[in-house]
Residue frames relative to the residue before (quaternion, step in Angstrom):
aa qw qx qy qz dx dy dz
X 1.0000 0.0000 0.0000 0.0000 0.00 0.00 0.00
X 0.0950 -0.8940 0.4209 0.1209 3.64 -0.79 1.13
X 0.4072 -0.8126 0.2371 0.3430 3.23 -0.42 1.21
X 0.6727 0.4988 -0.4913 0.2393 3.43 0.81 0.90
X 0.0459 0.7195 -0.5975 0.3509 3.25 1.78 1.44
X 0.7712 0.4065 -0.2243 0.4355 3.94 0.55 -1.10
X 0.5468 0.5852 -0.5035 0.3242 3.44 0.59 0.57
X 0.0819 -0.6655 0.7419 0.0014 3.43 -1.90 0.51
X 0.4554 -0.5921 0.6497 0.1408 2.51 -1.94 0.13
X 0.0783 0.7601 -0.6261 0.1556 3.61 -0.64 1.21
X 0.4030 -0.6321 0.6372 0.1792 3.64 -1.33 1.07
X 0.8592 -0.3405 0.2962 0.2413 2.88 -1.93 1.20
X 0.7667 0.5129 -0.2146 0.3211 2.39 0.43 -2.30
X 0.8112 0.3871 -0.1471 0.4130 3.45 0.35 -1.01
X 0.4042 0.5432 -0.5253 0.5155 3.49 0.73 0.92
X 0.3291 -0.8424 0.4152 0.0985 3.61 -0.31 1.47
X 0.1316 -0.8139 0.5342 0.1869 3.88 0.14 1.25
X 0.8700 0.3073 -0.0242 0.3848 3.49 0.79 -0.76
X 0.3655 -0.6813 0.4626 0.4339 3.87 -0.07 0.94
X 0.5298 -0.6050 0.5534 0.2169 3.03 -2.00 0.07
X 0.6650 -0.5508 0.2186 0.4546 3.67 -0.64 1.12
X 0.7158 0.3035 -0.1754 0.6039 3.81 0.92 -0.66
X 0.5144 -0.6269 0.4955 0.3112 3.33 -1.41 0.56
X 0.7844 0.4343 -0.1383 0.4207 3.25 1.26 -0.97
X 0.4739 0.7347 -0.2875 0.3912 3.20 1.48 0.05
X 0.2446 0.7151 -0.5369 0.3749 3.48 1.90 0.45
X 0.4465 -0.5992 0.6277 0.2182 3.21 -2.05 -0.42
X 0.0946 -0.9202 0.3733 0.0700 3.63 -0.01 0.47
X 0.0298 -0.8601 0.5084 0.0289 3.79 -0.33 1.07
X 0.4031 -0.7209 0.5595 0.0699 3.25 -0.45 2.09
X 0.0692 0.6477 -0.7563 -0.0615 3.70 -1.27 0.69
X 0.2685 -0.7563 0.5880 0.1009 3.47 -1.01 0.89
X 0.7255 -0.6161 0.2893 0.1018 3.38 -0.52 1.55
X 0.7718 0.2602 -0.1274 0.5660 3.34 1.05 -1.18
X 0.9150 0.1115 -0.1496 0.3578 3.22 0.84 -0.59
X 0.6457 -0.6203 0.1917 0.4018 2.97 1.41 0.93
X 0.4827 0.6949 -0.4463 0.2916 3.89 1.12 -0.86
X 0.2688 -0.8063 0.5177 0.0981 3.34 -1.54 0.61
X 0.2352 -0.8350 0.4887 0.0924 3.82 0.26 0.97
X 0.1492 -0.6125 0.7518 0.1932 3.84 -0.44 0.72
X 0.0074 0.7906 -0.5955 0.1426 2.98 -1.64 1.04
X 0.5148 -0.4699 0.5695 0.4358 3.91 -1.32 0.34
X 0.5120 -0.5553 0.5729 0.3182 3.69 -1.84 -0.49
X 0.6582 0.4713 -0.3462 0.4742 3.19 1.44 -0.65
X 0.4845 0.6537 -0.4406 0.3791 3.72 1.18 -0.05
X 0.4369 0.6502 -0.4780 0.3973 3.50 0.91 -0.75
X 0.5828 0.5593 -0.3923 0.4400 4.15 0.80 -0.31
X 0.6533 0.4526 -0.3117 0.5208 3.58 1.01 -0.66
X 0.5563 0.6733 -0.2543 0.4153 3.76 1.43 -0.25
X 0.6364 0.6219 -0.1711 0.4229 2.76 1.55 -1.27
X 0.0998 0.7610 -0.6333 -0.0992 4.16 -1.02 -0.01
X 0.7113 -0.4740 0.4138 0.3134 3.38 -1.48 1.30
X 0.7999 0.0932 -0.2325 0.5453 3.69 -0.62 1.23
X 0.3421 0.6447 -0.5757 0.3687 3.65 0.70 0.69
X 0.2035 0.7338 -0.6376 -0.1161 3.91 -0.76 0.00
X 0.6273 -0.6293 0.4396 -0.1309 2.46 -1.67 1.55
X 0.0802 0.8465 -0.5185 -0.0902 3.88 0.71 0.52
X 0.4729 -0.7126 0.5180 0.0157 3.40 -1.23 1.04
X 0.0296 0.8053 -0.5450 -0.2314 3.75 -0.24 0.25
X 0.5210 -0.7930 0.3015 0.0933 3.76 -0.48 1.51
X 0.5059 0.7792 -0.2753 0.2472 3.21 1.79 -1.26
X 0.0920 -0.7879 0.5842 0.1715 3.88 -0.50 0.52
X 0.3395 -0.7486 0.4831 0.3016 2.98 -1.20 0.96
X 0.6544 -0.4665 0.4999 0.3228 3.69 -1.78 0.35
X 0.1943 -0.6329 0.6687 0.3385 2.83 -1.36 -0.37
X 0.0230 0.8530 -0.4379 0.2831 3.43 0.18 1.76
X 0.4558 0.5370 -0.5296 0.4727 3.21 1.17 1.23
X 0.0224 -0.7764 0.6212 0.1036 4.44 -0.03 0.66
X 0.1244 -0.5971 0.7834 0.1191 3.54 -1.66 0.07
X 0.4363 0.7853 -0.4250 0.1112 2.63 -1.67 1.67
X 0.3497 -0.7433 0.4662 0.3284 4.19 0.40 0.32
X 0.4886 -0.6358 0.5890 0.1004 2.56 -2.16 1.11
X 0.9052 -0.3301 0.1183 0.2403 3.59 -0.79 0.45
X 0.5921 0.4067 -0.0597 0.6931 2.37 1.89 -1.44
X 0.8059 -0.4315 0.2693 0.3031 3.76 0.73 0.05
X 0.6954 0.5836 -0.2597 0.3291 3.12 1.21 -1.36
X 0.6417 -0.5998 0.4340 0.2005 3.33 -0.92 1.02
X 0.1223 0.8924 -0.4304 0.0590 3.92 -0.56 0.74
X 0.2021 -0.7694 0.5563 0.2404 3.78 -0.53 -0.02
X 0.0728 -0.8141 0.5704 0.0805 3.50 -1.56 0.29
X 0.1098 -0.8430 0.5264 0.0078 3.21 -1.12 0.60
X 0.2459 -0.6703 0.6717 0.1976 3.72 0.29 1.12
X 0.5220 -0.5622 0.6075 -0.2058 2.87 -2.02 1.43
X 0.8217 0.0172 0.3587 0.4425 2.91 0.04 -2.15
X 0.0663 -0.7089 0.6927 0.1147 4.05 -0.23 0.10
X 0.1602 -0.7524 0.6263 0.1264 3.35 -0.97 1.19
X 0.7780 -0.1056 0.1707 0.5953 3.31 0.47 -1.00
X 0.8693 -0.1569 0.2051 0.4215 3.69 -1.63 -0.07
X 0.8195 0.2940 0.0227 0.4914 3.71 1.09 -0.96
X 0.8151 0.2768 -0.1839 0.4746 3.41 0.89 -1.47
X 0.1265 0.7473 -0.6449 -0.0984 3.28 -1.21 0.13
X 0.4243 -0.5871 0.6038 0.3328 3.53 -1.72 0.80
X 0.1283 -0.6912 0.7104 -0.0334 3.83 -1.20 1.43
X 0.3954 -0.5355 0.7361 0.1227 3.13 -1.69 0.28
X 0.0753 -0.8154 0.5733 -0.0279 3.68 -0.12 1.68
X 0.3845 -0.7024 0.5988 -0.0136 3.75 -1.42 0.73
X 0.4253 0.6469 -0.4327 0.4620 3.82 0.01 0.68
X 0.4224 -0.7800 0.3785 0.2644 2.99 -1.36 1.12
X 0.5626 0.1175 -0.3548 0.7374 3.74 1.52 0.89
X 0.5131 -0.5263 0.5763 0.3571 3.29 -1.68 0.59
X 0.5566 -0.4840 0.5871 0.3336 3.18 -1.84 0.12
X 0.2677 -0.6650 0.6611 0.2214 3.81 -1.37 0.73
X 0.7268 -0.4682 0.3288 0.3801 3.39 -1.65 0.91
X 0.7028 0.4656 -0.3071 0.4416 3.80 -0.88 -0.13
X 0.6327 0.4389 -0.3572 0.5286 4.01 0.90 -1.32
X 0.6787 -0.4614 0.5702 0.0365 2.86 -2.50 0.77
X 0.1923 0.5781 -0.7930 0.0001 3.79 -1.35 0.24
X 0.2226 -0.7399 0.6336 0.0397 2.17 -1.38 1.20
X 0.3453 -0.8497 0.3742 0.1368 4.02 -0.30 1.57
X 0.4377 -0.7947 0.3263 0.2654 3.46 -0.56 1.25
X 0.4736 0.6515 -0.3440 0.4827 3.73 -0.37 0.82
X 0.4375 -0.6751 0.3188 0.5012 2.59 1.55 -1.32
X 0.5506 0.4958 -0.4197 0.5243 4.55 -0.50 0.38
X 0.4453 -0.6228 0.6424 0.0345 3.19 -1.71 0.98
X 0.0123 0.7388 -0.6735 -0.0181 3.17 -1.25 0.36
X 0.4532 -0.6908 0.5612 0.0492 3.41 -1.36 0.85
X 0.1061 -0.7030 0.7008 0.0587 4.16 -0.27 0.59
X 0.2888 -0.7658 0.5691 -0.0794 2.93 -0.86 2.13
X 0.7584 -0.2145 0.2343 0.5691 3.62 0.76 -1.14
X 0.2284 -0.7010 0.6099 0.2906 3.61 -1.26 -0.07
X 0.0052 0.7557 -0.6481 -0.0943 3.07 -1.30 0.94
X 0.7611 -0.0896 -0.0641 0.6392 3.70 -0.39 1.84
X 0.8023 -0.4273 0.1799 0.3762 3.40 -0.65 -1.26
X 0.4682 0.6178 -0.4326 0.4604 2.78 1.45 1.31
X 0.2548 -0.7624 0.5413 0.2466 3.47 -1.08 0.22
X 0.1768 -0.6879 0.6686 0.2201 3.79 -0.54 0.61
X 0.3236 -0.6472 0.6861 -0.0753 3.41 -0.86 2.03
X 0.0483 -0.6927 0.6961 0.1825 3.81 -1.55 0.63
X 0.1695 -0.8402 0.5095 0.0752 3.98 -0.84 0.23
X 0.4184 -0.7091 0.4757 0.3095 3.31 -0.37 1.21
X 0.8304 0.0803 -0.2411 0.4959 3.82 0.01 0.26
X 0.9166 -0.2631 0.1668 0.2507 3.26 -1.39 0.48
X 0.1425 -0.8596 0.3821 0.3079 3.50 0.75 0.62
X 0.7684 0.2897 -0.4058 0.4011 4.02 0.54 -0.40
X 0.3411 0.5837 -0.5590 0.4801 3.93 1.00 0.99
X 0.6826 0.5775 -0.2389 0.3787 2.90 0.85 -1.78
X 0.6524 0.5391 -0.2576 0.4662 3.76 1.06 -1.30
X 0.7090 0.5432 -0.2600 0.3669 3.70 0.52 -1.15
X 0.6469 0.6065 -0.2019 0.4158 2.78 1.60 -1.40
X 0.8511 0.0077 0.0418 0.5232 3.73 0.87 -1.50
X 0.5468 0.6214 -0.4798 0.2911 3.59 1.23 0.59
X 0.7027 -0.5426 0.4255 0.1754 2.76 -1.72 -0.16
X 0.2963 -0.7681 0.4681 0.3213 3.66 0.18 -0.19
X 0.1747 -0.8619 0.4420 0.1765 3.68 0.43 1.23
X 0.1984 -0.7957 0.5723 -0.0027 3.38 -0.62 1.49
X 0.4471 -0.7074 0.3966 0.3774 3.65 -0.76 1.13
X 0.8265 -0.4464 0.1595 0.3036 3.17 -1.55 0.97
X 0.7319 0.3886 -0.1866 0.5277 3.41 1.00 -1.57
X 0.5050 0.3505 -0.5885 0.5252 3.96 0.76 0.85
X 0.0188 0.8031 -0.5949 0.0278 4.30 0.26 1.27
X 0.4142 0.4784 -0.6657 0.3955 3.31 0.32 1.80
X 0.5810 -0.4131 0.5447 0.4416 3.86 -2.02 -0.27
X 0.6817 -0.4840 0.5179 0.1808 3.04 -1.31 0.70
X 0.0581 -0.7966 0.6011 -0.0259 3.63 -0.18 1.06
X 0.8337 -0.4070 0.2919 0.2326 3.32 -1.62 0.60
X 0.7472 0.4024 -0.1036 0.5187 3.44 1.06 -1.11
X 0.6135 0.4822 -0.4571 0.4268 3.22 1.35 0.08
X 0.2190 0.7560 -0.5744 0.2248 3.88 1.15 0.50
X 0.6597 0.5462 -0.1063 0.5052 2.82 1.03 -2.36
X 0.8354 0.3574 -0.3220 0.2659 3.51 -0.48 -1.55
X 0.5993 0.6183 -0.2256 0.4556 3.65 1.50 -1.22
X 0.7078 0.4046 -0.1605 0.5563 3.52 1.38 0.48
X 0.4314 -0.7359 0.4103 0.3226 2.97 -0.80 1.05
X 0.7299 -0.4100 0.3829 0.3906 4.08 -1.11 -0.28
X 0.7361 0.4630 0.0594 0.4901 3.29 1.57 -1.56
X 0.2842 0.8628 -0.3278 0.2596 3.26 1.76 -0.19
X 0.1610 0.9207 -0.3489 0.0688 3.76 -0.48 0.53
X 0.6949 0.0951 -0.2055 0.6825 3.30 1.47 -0.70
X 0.6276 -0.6120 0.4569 0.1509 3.15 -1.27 0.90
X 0.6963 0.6199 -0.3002 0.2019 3.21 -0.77 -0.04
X 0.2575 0.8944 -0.2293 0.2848 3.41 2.09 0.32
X 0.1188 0.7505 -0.6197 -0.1965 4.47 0.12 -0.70
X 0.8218 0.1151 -0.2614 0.4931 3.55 0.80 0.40
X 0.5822 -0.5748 0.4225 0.3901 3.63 -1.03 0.02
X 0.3970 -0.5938 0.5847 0.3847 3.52 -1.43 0.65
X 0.1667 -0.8379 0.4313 0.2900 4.41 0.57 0.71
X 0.4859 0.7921 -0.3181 0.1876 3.40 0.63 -0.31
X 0.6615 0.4096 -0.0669 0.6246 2.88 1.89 -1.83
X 0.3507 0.7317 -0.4701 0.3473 3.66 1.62 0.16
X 0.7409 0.5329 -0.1641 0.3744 3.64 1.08 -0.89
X 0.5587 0.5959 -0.2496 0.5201 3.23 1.90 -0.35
X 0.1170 -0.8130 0.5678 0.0538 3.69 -1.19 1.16
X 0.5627 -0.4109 0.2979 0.6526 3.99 -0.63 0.40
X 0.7137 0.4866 -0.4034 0.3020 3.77 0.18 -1.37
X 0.6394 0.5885 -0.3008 0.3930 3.59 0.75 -0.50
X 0.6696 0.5379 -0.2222 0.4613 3.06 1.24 -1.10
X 0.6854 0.5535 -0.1553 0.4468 3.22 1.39 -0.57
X 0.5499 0.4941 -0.2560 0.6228 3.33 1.68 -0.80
X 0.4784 0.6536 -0.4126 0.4167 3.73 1.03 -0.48
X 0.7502 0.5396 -0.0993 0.3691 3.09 0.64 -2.26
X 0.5705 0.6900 -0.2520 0.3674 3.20 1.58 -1.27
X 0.7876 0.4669 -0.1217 0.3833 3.67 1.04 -1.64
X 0.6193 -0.5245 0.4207 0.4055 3.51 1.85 -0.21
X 0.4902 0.6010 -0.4504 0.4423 3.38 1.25 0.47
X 0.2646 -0.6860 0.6739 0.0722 4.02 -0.95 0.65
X 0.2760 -0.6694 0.6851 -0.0800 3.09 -1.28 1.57
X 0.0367 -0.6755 0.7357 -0.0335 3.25 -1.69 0.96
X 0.1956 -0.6779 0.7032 0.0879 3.65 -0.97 0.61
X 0.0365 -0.6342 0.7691 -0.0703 3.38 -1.27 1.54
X 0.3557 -0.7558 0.5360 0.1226 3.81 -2.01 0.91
X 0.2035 0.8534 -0.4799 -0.0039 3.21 -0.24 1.00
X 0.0866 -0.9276 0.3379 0.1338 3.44 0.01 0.68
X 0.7545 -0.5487 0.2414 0.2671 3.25 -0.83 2.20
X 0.1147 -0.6724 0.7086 0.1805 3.58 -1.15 -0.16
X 0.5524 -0.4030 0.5774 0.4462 3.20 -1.60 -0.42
X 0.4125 0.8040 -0.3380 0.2630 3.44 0.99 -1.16
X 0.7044 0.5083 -0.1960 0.4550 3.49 1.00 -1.84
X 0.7420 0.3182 -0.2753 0.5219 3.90 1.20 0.18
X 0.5883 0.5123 -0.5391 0.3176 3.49 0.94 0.91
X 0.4267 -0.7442 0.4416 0.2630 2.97 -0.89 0.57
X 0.7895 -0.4477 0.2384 0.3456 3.49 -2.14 0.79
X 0.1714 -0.7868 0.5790 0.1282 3.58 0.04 0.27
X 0.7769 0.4409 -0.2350 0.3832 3.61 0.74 -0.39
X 0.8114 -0.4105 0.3260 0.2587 3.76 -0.81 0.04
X 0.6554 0.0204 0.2171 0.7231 2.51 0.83 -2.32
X 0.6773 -0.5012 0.4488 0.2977 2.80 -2.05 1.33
X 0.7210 0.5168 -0.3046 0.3467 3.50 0.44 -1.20
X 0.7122 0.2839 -0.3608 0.5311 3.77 1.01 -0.05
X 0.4171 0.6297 -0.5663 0.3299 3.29 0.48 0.65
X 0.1715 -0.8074 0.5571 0.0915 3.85 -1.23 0.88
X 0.2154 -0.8521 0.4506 0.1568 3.58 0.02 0.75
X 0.7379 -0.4976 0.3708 0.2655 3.59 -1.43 0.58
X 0.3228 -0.8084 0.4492 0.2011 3.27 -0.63 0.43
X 0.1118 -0.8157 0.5654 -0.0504 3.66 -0.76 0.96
X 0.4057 -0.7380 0.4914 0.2220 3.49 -1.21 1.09
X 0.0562 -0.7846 0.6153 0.0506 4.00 -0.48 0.63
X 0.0573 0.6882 -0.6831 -0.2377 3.19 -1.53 -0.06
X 0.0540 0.6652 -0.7447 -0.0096 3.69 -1.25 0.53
X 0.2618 -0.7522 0.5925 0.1208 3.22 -1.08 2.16
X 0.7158 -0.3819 0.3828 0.4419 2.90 -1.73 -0.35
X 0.1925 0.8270 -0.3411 0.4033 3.68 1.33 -0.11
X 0.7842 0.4039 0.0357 0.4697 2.99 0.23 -2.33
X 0.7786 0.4120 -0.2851 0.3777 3.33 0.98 -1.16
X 0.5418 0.5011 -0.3966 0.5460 3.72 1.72 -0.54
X 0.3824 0.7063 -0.4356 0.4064 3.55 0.82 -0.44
X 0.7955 0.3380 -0.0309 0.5020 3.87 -0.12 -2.19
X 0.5600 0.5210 -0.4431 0.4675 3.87 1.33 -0.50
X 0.7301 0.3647 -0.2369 0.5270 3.46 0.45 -0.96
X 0.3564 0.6325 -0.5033 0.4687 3.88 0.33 -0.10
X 0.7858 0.4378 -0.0873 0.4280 3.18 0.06 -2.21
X 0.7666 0.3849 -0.2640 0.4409 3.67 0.72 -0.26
X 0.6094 0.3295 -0.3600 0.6248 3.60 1.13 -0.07
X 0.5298 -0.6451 0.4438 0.3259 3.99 0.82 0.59
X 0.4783 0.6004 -0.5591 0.3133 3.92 0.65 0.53
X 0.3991 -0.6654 0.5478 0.3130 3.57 -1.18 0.52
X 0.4623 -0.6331 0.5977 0.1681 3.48 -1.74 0.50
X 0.2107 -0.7723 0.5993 0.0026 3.51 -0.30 1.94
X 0.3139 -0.7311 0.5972 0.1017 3.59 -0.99 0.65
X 0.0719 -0.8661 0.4488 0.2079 3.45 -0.59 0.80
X 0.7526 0.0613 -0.2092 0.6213 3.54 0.56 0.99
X 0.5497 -0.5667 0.4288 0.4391 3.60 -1.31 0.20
X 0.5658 0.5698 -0.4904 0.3386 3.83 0.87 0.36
X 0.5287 0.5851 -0.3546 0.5023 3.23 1.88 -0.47
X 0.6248 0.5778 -0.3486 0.3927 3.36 0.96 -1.22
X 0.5725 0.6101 -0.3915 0.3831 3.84 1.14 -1.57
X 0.6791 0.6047 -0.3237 0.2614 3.45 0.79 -1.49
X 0.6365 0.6450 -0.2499 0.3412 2.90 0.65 -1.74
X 0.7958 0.4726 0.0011 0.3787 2.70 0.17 -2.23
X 0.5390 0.3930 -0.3807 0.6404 4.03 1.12 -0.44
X 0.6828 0.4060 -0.3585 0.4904 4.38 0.30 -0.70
X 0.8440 0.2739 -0.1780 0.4253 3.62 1.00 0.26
X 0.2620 0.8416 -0.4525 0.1350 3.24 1.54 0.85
X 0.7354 0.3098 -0.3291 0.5048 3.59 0.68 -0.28
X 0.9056 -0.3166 0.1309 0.2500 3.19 0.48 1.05
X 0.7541 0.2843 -0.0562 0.5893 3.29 1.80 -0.82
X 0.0574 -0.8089 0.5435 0.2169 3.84 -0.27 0.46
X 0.5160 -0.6073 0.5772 -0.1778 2.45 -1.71 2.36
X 0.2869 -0.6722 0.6104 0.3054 3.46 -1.19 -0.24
X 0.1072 0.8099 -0.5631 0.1242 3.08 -1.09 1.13
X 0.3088 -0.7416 0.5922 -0.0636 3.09 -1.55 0.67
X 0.7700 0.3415 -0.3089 0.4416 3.90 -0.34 1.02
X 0.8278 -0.2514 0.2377 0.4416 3.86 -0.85 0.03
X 0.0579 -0.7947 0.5977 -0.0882 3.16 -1.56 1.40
X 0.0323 -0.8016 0.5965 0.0247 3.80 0.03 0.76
X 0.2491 0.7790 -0.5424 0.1922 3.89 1.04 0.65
X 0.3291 -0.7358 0.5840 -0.0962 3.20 -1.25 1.21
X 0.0403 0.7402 -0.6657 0.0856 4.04 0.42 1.00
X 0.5331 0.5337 -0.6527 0.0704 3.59 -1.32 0.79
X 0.8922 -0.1937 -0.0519 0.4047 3.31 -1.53 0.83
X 0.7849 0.2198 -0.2836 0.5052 3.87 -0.78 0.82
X 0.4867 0.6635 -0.4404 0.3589 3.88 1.15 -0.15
X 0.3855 -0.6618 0.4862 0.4208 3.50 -0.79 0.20
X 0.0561 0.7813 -0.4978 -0.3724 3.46 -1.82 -0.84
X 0.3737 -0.8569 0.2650 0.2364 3.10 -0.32 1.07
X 0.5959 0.5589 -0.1718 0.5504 3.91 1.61 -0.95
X 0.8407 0.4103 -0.1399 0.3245 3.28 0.41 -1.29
X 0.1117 -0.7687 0.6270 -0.0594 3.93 -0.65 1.38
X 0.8926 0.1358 -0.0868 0.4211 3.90 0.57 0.30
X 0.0132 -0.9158 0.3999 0.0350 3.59 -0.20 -0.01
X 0.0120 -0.7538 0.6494 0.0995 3.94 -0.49 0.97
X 0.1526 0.7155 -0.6426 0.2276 3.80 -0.74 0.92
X 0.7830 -0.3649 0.4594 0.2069 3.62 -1.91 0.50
X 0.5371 -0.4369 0.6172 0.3738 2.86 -1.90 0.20
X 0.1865 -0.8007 0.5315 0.2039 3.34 -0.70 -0.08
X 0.4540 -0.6078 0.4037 0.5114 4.09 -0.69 -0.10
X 0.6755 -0.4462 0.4364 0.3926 3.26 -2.01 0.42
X 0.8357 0.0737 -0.2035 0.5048 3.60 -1.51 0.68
X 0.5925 0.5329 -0.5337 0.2831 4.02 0.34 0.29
X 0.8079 -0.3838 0.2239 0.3871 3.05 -2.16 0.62
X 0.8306 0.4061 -0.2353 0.2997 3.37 0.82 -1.49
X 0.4142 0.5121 -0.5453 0.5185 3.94 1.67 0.40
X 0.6958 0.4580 -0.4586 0.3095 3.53 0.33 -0.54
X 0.6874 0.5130 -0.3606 0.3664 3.67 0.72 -1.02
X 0.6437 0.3584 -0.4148 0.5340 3.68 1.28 -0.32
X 0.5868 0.5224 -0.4962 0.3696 3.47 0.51 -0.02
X 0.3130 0.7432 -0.2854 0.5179 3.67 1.85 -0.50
X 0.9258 0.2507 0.0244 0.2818 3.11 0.19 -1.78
X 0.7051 0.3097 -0.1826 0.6112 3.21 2.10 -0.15
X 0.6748 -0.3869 0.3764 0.5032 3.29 1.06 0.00
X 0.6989 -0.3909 0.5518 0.2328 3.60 -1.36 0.32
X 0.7734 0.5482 -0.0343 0.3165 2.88 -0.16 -1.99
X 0.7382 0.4440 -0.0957 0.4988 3.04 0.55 -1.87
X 0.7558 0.3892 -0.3253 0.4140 3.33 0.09 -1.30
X 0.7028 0.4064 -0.3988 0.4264 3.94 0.43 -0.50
X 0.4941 0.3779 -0.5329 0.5736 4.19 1.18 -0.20
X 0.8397 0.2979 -0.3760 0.2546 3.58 -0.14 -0.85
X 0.4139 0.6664 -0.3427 0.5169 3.42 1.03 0.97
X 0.8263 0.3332 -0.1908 0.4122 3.08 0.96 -0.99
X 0.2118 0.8551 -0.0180 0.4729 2.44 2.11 -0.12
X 0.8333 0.1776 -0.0249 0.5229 2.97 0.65 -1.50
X 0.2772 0.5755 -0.4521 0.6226 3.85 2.04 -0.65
X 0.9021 0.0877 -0.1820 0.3813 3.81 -1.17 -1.02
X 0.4535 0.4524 -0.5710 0.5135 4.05 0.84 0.82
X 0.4154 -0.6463 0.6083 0.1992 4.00 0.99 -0.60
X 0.3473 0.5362 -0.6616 0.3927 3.89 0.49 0.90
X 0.4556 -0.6310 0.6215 0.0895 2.97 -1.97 0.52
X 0.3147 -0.8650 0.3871 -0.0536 2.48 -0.57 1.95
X 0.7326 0.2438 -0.3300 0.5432 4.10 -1.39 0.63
X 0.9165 -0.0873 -0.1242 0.3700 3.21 -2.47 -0.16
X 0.8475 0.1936 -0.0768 0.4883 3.54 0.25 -1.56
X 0.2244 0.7778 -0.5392 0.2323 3.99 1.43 1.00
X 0.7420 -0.2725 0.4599 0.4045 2.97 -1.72 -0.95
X 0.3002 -0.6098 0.6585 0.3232 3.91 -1.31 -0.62
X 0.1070 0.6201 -0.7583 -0.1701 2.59 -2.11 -0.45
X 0.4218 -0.5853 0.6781 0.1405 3.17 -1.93 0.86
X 0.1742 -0.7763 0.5919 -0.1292 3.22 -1.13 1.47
X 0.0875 -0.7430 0.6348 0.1933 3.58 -0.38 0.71
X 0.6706 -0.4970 0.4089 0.3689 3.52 -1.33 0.33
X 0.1908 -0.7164 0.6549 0.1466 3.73 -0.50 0.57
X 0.4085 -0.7817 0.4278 0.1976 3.82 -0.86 1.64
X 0.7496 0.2660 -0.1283 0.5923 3.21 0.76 -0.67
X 0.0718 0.7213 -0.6836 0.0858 4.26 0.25 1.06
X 0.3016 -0.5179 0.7956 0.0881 3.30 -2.04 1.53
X 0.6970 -0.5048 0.5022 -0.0850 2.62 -2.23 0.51
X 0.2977 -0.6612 0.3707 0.5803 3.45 -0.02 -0.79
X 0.7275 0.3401 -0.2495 0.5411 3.21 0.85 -0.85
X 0.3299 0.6436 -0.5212 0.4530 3.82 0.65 1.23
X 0.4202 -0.6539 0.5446 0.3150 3.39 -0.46 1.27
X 0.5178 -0.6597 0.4015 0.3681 3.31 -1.61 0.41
């Protein structure tokens, strides 16, 4: 399979730099699973989508503000991006500069705080900081917006760059899906007989690099830390017995699930997931899905292409290019039932 089966074309214009004054004020394009049809829709319609005993898993993770500016001893100008939060102090960053820092040297972080370069591991750096590193973050980071939003970080993206439901730190990008959700929704949700769970997965940078490889099948994905308790799992047990279906809200919800249930059963679990869903993979938890445009030839166009079909997902893209929705972190949605029988590309028709 070659990952430039997953490419498109999409205009500037429609790459979304800046949320929209309401959360819910998205557009939503419904593909229905079985029969492929596409519904132009509001976001707030997704309620008419919805059926009494459906539950709805949430991903909870908040994101940092884990972008720093700052110079090394000698002067030289640098950028950072925390990665990883190890503990009270360290963390594994992704450093910028036109020579890397060597273990033992100083940066000093603009705003004000100090870091220490401890070691490199590949293309991370494990950074130590003389005070607290997520004070330290609130205090003088940045909110790390994904590359193709190519403005500074502005005040209002504290709020908007976050979901409503946000809770454990430790995020470098947003779960965007749940970007579109407001308390009142949540509540109108709660209202119709729908059942909420809240799984943690915390983002990487990782989720914006791109395929480097030919083929899908040699491609090795980033690792991310998740938890999905037992909560979550009594949660999807009881779902399944009153006959409601289990709606993912993004593909970070989907990662969760679907890594806590790789052999087939969902388990509770807790620690690192480098799962990889595209076309011919199974899933074993997941009956629905509200998530993003996504970029051409990345991991997460494939896993909905996984989940809706080939076929489907690249009309119901194209679809959405010549409908003019706005597309990635602060884009549009869509609601996706599971399609039983998803082709491939290279699946005969």
């Amino acid at each position: 399979m070659r990952v430039a089966d997953f490419h498109f074309e999409l205009p500037e214009a429609q790459i979304a730099r800046h949320p929209l004054s309401e959360r819910r004020a998205s557009r939503l394009l419904v593909l229905d699973g079985v029969s492929g049809q596409l519904s132009h829709r509001q976001f707030a319609d997704l309620l008419e989508y919805l059926r009494p005993g459906d539950l709805m898993v949430f991903n909870n993770t908040r994101v940092i503000p884990a972008r720093l500016f700052g110079q090394k001893a000698s002067g030289g100008k640098l950028e950072m991006l925390v990665e990883r939060v190890l503990d009270s102090h360290r963390v594994l960053a992704h450093v910028r500069s036109s020579k890397s820092p060597k273990p033992g040297s100083f940066i000093l972080i603009e705003g004000g705080g100090e870091a220490e370069m401890l070691a490199r591991h590949d293309a991370l750096f494990e950074l130590r900081f003389t005070e607290e590193v997520l004070p330290l973050l609130e205090r003088v980071g940045h909110m790390p917006l994904p590359p193709y939003i190519d403005r500074p970080d502005e005040d209002a993206d504290r709020e908007r760059y976050q979901t409503v439901y946000a809770r454990h730190a430790g995020a470098v990008a947003a779960p965007t899906a749940g970007l579109h959700f407001d308390q009142a929704m949540l509540e109108a949700i709660a209202e119709k007989g729908v059942a909420t769970a809240f799984v943690t997965l915390h983002v990487g940078a990782g989720t914006f690099q791109p395929v480097r490889v030919e083929r899908i099948e040699d491609h090795h994905m980033h690792h991310e830390w998740l938890e999905v308790g037992q909560d979550v799992v009594d949660a999807v047990a009881a779902c399944r017995a009153r006959g409601g279906r289990v709606i993912a809200v993004g593909t970070t919800s989907v990662r969760s699930l679907e890594s806590a249930a790789r052999d087939g059963q969902l388990k509770a679990f807790s620690g690192d997931t480098d799962i990889f869903l595209y076309p011919g993979r199974p899933f074993h938890v997941v009956d629905a899905l509200v998530t993003n445009f996504h970029l051409p030839e990345s991991t997460l166009l494939m896993l909905v292409s996984a989940f809706a079909g080939y076929a489907e997902t690249m009309a119901a893209y194209a679809a959405a290019v010549e409908g003019g929705y706005r597309f990635f972190s602060y884009g549009d949605a869509m609601f996706i039932t599971r399609n039983p029988a998803p082709r491939g590309p290279e699946d005969p028709a």
